[in-house]
C-alpha positions in Angstrom: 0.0 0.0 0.0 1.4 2.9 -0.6 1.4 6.0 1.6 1.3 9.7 0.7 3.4 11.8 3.2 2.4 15.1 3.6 4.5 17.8 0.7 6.4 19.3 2.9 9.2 19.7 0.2 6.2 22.0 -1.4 5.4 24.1 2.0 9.4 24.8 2.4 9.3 25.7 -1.1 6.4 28.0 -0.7 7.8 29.7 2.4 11.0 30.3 1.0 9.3 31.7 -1.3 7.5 33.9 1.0 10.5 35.1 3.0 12.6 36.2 -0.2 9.4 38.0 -0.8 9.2 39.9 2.5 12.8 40.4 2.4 12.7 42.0 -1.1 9.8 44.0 0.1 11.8 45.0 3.4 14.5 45.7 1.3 12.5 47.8 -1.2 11.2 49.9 1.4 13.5 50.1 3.1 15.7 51.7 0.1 12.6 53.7 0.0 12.7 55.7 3.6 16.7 55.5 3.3 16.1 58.0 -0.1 13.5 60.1 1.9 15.6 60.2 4.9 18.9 61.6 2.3 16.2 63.7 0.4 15.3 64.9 3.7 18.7 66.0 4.9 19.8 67.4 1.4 16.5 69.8 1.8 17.5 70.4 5.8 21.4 71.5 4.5 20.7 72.7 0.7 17.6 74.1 1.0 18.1 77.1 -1.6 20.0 74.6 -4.0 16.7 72.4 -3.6 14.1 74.8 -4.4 15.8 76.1 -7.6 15.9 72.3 -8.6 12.4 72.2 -7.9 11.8 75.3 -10.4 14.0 74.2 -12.8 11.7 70.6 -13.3 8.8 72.8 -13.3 10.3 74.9 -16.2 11.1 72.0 -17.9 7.6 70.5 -17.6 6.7 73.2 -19.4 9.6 73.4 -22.0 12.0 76.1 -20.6 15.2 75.0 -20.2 18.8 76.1 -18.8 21.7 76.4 -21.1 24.8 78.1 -21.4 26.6 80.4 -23.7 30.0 81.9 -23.9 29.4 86.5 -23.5 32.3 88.6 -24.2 34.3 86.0 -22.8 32.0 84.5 -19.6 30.1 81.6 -19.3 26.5 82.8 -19.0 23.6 81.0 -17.9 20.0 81.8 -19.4 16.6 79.9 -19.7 15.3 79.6 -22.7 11.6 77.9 -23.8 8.4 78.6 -26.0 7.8 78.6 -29.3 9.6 80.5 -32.5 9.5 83.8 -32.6 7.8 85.5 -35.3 7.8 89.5 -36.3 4.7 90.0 -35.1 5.0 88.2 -31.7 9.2 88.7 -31.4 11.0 86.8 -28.0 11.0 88.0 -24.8 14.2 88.8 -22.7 14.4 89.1 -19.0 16.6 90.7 -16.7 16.4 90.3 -13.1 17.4 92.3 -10.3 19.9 92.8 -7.3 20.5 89.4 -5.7 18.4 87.9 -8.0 18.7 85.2 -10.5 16.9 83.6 -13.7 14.5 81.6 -11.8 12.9 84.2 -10.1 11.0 84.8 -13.3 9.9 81.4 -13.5 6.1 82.4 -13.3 6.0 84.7 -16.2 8.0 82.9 -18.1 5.5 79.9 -18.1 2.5 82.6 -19.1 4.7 83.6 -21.9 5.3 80.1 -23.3 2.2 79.5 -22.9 0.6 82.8 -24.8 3.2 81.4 -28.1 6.3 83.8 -26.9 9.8 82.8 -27.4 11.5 83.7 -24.0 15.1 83.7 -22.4 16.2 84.8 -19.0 19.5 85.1 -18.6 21.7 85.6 -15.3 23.5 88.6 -14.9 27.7 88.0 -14.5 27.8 87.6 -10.9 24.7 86.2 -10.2 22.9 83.1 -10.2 24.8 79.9 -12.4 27.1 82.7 -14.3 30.5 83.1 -14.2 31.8 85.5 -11.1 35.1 87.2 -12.4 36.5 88.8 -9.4 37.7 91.5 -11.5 34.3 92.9 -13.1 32.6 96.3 -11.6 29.2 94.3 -11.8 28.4 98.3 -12.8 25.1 98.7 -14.7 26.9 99.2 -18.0 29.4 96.4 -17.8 26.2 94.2 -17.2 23.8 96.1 -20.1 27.1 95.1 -22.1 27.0 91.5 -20.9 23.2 91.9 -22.4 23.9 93.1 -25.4 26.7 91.1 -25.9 23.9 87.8 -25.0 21.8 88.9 -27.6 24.5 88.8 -30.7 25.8 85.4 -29.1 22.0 84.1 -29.7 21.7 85.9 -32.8 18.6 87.6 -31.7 16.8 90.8 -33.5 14.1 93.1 -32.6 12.8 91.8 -28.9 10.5 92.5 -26.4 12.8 93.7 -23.0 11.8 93.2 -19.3 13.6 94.2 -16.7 12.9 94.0 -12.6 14.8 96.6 -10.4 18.3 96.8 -11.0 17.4 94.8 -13.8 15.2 97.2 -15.1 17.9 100.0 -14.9 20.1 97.7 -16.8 17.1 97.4 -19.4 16.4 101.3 -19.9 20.8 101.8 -20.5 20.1 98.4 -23.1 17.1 100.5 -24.6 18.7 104.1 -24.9 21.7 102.5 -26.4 20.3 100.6 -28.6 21.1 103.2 -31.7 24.8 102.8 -30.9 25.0 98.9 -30.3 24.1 96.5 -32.6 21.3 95.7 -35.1 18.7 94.3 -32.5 15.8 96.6 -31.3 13.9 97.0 -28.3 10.4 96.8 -29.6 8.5 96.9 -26.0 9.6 97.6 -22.9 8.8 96.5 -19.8 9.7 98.1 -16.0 8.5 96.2 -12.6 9.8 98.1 -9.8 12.7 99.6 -11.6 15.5 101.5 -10.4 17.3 103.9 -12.7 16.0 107.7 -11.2 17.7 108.9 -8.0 15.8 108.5 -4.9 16.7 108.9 -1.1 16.8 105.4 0.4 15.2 105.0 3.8 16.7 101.8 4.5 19.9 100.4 4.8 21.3 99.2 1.7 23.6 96.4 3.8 20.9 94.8 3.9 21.0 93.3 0.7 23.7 91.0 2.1 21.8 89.6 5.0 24.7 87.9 6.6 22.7 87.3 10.1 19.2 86.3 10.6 18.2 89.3 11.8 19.2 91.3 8.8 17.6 88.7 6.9 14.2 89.4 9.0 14.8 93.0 8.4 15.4 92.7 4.8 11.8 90.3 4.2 10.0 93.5 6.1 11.1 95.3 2.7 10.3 93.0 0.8 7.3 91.4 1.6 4.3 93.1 2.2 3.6 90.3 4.8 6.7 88.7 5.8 7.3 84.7 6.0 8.0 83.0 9.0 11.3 80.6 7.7 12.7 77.4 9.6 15.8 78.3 11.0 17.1 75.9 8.4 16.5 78.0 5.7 17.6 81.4 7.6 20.8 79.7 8.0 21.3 78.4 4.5 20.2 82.1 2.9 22.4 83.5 5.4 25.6 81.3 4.0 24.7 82.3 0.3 25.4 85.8 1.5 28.1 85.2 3.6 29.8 83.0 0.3 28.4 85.9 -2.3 27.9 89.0 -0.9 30.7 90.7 -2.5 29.1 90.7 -6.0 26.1 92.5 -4.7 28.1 94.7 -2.4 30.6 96.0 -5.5 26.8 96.4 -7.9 25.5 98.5 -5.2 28.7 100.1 -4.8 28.4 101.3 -8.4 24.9 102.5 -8.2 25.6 104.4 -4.9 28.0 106.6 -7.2 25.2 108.0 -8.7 27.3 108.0 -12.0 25.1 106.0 -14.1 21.9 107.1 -13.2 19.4 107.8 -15.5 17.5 111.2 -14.7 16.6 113.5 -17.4 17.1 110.4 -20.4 14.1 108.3 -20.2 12.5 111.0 -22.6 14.5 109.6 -25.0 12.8 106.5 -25.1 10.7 105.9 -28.6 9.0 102.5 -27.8 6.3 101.7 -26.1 7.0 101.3 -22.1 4.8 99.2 -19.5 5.8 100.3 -16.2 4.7 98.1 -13.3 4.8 98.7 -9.6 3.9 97.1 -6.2 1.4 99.6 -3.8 3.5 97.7 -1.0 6.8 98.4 -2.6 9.0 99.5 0.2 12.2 99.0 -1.4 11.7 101.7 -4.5 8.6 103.4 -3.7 5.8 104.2 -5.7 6.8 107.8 -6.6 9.8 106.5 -8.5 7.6 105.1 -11.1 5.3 108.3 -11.7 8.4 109.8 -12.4 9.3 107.3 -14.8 5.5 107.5 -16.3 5.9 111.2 -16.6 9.4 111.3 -18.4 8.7 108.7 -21.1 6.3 109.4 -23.6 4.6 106.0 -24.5 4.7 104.8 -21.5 1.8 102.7 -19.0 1.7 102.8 -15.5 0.3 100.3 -13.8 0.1 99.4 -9.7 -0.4 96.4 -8.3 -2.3 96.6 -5.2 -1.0 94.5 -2.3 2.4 93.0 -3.8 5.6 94.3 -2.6 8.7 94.5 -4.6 8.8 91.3 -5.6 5.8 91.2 -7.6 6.9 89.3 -10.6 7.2 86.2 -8.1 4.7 87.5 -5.8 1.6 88.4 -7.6 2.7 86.8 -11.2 -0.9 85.6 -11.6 -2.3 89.2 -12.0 0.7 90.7 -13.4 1.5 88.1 -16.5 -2.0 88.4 -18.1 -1.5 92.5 -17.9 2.0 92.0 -19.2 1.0 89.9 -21.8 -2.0 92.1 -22.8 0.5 94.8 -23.4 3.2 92.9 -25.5 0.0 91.7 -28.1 -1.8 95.6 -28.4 -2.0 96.6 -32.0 -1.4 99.2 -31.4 0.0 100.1 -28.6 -2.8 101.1 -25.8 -2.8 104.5 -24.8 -0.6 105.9 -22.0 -2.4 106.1 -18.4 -2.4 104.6 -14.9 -4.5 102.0 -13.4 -4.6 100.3 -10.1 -5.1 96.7 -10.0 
């Protein structure tokens, strides 16, 4: 007679199975917490470096990317993204301001792909992923040079201009030079919370390299209508940044506290169109400076924002982009005058 035993060969089988199952699942997550754990740290110690990571997937998501190209000698880095550019809708260049970097501009420059403009924002020598020579003046004309110079090396023409408080002084020297530089031409301009007139500053301008937390807390008041509460994580890493580049923004404000390039008594000369746009809450340059501008250039648009600070074009890019664009498509131009939004 023969006798079945029970298949015990089968149940080991089946619960080796099982344990090289629960190992690989162990082993899987625990791969998984080990990369959140290191993701974690990198976000506790690079927490600048991980948030301009973050906007540059973002801008590539939505087909703006970073490159690099060689300007009067320096490596320069600039975004670039959107479709052709056509004479009747001609590309988009931005310049951003003291401290300040390409990716700051990261929410117009999506609203601009996406209303069929060619953009590129480019970062100033000195600043953001360009090179730092230690010998430049990081004046405003060395960098409306290193502009001009970016717009031959991309073979650009006739463009639409944008520039954001030092950035938009650099843009008006671009735009009243223009006739003596090279073939391109400004066709539109565009101001947000330029500076380029003298004005009596109320604050201190040290501040712009906030190389202790409570500089940096001083600094937000300026700059934010309401001012964040940061992890002391973050107040340390923006607080390094400054500490490792200060002395590029200290030497630009330098320049600009000569008072030699400023810009008083020129922005009459201006022949394009001009859309001038200003924070209500803009304690850095106020208010005023922008009527001035409005008054001294012929075609030009005022336009305040109600509630945003100086750092509109990141704060209160919703409500600003579709006015910017607006203006870039007029045919023609709209008609000069000042409207509160």
């Amino acid at each position: 007679m023969k006798v079945e035993t029970a298949k015990k060969p089968g149940l080991l089988a089946g619960a080796a199975h099982w344990m090289r199952r629960r190992l690989w699942i162990s082993a899987s997550a625990g791969g998984f917490v080990a990369v959140v754990v290191a993701f974690a740290a990198y976000g506790v110690l690079y927490p600048l470096r991980l948030a301009n990571e973050a906007v540059n997937l973002r801008l590539a998501m939505d087909g703006i990317h970073s490159h690099y190209v060689v300007v009067n000698g320096y490596r320069i880095h600039y975004y670039e993204g959107g479709p052709a550019a056509t004479p009747h809708r001609p590309p988009v260049v931005l310049v951003h301001g003291l401290g300040g970097y390409a990716e700051r501009w990261a929410g117009l420059m999506v609203q601009l792909a996406a209303a069929h403009r060619r953009v590129y924002a480019m970062d100033l020598l000195g600043y953001g992923d360009s090179a730092k020579p230690k010998d430049a003046s990081y004046s405003i004309p060395q960098e409306a040079g290193m502009v001009e110079g970016f717009l031959r090396a991309r073979g650009i023409g006739d463009y639409d201009l944008g520039g954001w408080s030092m950035g938009g002084w650099v843009a008006l020297r671009v735009a009243l030079d223009q006739n003596h530089a090279s073939p391109a031409r400004v066709r539109r301009l565009m101001l947000f919370d330029s500076a380029g007139l003298k004005y009596q500053l109320d604050w201190n301008p040290n501040l712009f390299v906030p190389d202790t937390p409570a500089k940096l807390h001083a600094l937000d008041k300026l700059l934010f209508p309401q001012p964040p509460v940061l992890p002391g994580f973050v107040t340390r890493a923006v607080v390094r940044e400054a500490l490792r580049e200060g002395w590029v923004i200290h030497r630009s404000m330098n320049s600009m506290l000569t008072g030699l390039d400023i810009e008083d008594g020129k922005l009459g000369q201006l022949k394009m169109p001009v859309l001038i746009v200003w924070g209500s809450e803009d304690h850095i340059i106020p208010l005023s400076v922008g009527e001035r501008m409005h008054a001294e250039i012929p075609q030009s648009e005022l336009e305040v924002f109600d509630g945003c600070g100086h750092l509109g074009p990141v704060q209160c890019a919703g409500r600003i982009g579709p006015r910017m664009i607006e203006f870039l498509d007029a045919h023609p131009p709209q008609a000069a005058g000042q409207e509160t939004y």
